[in-house]
N, C-alpha and C positions, 0 to 999 in steps of 0.2 A: 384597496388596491395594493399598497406596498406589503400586506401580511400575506395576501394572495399569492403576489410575487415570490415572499420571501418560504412560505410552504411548497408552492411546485419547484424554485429551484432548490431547496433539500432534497426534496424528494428526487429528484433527476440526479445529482449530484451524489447519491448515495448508490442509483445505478450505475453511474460512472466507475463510482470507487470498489463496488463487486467486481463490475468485468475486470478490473485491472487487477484485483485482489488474485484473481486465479489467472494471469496472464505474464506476473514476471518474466520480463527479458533478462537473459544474462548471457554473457560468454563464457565458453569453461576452456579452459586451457590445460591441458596433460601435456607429459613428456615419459618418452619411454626408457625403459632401464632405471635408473637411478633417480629421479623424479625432477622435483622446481626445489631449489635452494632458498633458502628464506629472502637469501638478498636481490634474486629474480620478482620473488612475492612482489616486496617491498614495490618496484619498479613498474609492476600490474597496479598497485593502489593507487598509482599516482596519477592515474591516466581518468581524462575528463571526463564528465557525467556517469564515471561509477557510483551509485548509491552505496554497496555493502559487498565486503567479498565473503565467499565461506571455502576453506582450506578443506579438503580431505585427504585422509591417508588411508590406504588398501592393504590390508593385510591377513597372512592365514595364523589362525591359532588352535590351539588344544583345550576345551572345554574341562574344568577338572571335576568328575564325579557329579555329570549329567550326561544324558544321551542325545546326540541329535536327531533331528527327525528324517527317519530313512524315506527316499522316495520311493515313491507307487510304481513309477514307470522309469526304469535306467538300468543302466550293468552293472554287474557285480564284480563287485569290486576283490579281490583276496589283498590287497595295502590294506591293514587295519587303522594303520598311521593315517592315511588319506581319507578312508571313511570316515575319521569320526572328528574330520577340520571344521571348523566353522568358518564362514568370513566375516570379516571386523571392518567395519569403516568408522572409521574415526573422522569428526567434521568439528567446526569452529558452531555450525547452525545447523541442526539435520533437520527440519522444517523443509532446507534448501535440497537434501537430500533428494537423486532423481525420484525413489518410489513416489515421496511426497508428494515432489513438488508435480509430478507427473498425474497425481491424483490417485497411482493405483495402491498406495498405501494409505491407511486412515488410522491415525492415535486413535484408541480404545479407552486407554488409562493412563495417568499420569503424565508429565508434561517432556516438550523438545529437552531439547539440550542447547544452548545460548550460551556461548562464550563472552558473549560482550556485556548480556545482562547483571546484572549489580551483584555482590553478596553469593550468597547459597545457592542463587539464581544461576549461578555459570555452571551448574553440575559436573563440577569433576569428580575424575573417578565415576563416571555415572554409563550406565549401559541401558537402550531400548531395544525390545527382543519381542519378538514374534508372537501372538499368541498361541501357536501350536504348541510353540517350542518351549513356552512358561508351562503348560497346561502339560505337557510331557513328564517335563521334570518338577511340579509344583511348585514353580515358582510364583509370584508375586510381585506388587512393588513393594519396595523395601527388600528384597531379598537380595544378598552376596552370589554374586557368579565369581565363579577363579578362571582366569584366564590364563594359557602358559603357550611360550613360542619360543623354545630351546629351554636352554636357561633360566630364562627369565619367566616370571610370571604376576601376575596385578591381581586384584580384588574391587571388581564394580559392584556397584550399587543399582538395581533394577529402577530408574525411574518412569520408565513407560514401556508401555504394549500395545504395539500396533497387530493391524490385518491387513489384508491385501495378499495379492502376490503379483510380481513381476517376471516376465517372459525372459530367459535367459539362452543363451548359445551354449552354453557347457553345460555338461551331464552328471558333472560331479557332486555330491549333499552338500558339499560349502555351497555352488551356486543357486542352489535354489533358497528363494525367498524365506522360508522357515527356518533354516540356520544361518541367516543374515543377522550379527550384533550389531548395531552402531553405537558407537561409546563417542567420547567425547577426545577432543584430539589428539593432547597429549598423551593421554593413554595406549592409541593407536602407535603413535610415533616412540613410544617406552617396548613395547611389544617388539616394534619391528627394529628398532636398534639403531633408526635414522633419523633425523632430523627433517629431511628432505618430504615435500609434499606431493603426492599420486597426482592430483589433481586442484583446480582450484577455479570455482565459479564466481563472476563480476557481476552481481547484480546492477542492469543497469536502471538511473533515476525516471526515463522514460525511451519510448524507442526512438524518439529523434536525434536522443545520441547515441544509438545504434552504431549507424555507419560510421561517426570519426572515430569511435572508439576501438573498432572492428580493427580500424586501418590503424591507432597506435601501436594495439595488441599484437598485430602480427610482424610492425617494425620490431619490438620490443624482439618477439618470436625469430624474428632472421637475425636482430646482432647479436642476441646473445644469449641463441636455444641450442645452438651449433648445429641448427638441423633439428632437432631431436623434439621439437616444441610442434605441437597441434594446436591452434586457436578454431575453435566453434560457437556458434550461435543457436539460438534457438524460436528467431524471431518466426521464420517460415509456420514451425509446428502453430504458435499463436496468429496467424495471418489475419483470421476471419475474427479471431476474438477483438485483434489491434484495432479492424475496420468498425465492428459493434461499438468499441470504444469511440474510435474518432465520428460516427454517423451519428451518437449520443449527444458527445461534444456540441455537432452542429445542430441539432435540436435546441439545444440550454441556449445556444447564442440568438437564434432563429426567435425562440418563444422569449425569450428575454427584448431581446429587439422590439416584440411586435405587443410585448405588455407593455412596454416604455410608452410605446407612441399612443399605444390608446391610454394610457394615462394623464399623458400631457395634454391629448384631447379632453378626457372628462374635468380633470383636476383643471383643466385652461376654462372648460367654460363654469364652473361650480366657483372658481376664484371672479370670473368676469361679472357674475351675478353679486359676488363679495364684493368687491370692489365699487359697482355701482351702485351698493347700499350703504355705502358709507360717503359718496359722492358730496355728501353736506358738510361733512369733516372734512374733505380735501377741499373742498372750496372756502370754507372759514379760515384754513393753516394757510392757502395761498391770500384770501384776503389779509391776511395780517404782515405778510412779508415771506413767509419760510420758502425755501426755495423748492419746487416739483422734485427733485432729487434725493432732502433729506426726505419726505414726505415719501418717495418711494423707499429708502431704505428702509424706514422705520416700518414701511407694510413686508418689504424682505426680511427682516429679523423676528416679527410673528410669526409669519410662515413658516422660518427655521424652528422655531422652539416647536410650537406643534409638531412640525416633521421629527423633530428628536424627539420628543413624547413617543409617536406612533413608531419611529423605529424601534428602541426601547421593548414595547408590546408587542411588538411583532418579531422581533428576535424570541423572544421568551415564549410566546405562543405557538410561537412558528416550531421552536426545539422538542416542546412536550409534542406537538403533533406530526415533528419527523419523527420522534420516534417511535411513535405508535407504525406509523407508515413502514420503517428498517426493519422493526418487528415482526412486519407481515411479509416484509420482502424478505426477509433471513427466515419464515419460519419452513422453509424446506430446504435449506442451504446444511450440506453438511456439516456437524462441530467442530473438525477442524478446521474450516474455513470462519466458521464464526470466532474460534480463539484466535486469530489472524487479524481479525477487525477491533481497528479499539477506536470508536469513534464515539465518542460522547456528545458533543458539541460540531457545531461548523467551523469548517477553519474559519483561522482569522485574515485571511487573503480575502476569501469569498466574504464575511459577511462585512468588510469591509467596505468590498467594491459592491456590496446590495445595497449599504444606506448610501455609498455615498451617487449611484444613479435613483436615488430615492429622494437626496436634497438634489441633483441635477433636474427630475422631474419639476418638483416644487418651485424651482428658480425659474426655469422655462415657461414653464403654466401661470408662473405671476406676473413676466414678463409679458406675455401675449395679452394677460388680462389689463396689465396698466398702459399697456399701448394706445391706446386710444387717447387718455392721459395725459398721458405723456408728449404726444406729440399737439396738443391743442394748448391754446392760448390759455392765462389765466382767464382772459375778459369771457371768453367762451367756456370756461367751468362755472365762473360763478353766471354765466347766465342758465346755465343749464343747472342751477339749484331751485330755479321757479319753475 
């Protein structure tokens, strides 16, 4: 019963953690003109049930000695200077990026860009570029893009290639998708000669702190945006996904509940029949003096070691056979959504609280079973030994 338990709720548990995998809440916060100040940032981070922020910076530049990809359908342009911009976002985490996180872009090759990740891992100096736009100019990963915006000019590093495209309002070749760079942030912020942030998304830790967070963001936003501060969310676009989450939830609690009780029923009558075949042994340890009480503990601390045995087994067999089961449930899930998942193991919250309504079961179910027991005389045990 408890390895039963402990396989359906992985396996539910894993659909939980999908729908939410594509369902991040977050607020983003812009300001127009001159952007968010670091020291604004700072004051978004502070604010309750953020998980993770990601900074981006918006900016146009001059590709050096590539060409961008001319569109199909737009006007023509005679600015030579304007046709051949690119746009550059620059991000702390472009995973969080909207194409991404919106789904209508898909890594191809080569990995985000993670500022917070360890080592080499933070890709700076690092650029992800469109497949058209690599395949244009023969590009690669590993391959040097130049980048110039006046003056100034940088050298990234190509570490990924996505596809997709995203629907835009302007008609001009930076806006469309194909000549969209994302580089990593500082590099955006070198380019454009400011320090100050375009934008900047609060991933939050779930939606129930949605709402308080909405209402900091937007304090934050009135004293000291001068106006010029946007706070958005994006809970609505996930509505139905939020509700699959939470109707899952109430299923795990639902079947979890109702494998409890029928356990305590079977495990209550399987111990009662335990119990009564050992009836000659509690009757000898009560003939001799011991009192009904050590005599119950001493059948409560069998019952524990067993129960730690079978948890034990059932943690370990339960894990090989969630992951057969995430395997079947990932095997049509997009890759980028699978590089997203890093689930090896159950947490340890959950498999916590699985053994311990596993020894809850076991205590319960011995209880009922020494009842009878317990509450009779010694003289009426040891007559019921004949």
């Amino acid at each position: 019963m408890q390895k039963r338990r402990e396989r359906l709720y992985q396996s539910l548990i894993l659909l939980v953690i999908l729908l939410i995998n594509r369902s991040k809440i977050f607020l983003k916060i812009c300001k127009k003109n001159e952007g968010i100040p670091e020291n604004l940032i700072a004051k978004f981070k502070k604010i309750s049930g953020i998980k993770t922020i990601a900074e981006e910076k918006d900016v146009l530049a001059n590709p050096v000695n590539v060409k961008i990809v001319a569109p199909i359908h737009g006007p023509r342009l005679d600015n030579d200077e304007m046709f051949s911009l690119v746009s550059i976002t620059g991000t702390t985490r472009s995973q969080l990026s909207q194409g991404f996180q919106e789904g209508l872009y898909k890594l191809e090759e080569g990995n985000h860009i993670d500022s917070s990740a360890p080592g080499d891992f933070k890709r700076a100096k690092s650029a992800i570029i469109h497949k058209s736009f690599a395949k244009q100019n023969n590009l690669k990963l590993g391959s040097v893009l130049k980048l110039k915006q006046g003056s100034k000019s940088i050298n990234l590093k190509v570490v990924g290639i996505f596809s997709g495209k995203m629907q835009t309002k302007g008609a001009l070749p930076s806006d469309s998708s194909e000549n969209r760079v994302i580089t990593d942030l500082e590099s955006a912020l070198y380019l454009s000669g400011s320090k100050n942030r375009s934008s900047i998304k609060c991933v939050m830790q779930n939606s129930n702190n949605l709402t308080k967070a909405l209402e900091e963001a937007n304090k934050i936003a009135k004293n000291d945006g001068d106006g010029m501060l946007s706070v958005e969310n994006n809970a609505q676009r996930f509505a139905s996904v939020l509700q699959s989450v939470k109707t899952v939830k109430q299923l795990v609690t639902m079947i979890l509940m109702c494998l409890a009780l029928v356990g305590i029923i079977v495990l209550g009558l399987v111990l009662v029949f335990w119990v009564r075949g050992r009836i000659h042994e509690v009757g000898v340890l009560m003939a001799i003096g011991m009192n009904k009480s050590v005599i119950a503990l001493q059948m409560i601390i069998e019952v524990f070691i067993i129960t730690a045995f079978c948890s034990v087994a059932s943690i370990l067999i339960g894990s090989a056979i969630s992951s057969s089961v995430g395997s079947m449930l990932l095997a049509n899930v997009s890759n980028s959504t699978i590089s997203d998942l890093s689930i090896s193991w159950i947490p340890n919250k959950q498999t916590f609280f699985a053994i311990l309504i596993g020894f809850a079961i076991a205590f319960v179910s011995l209880c009922i079973a020494l009842a009878p027991i317990m509450f009779k005389k010694p003289r009426f045990v040891l007559n019921s030994m004949s």
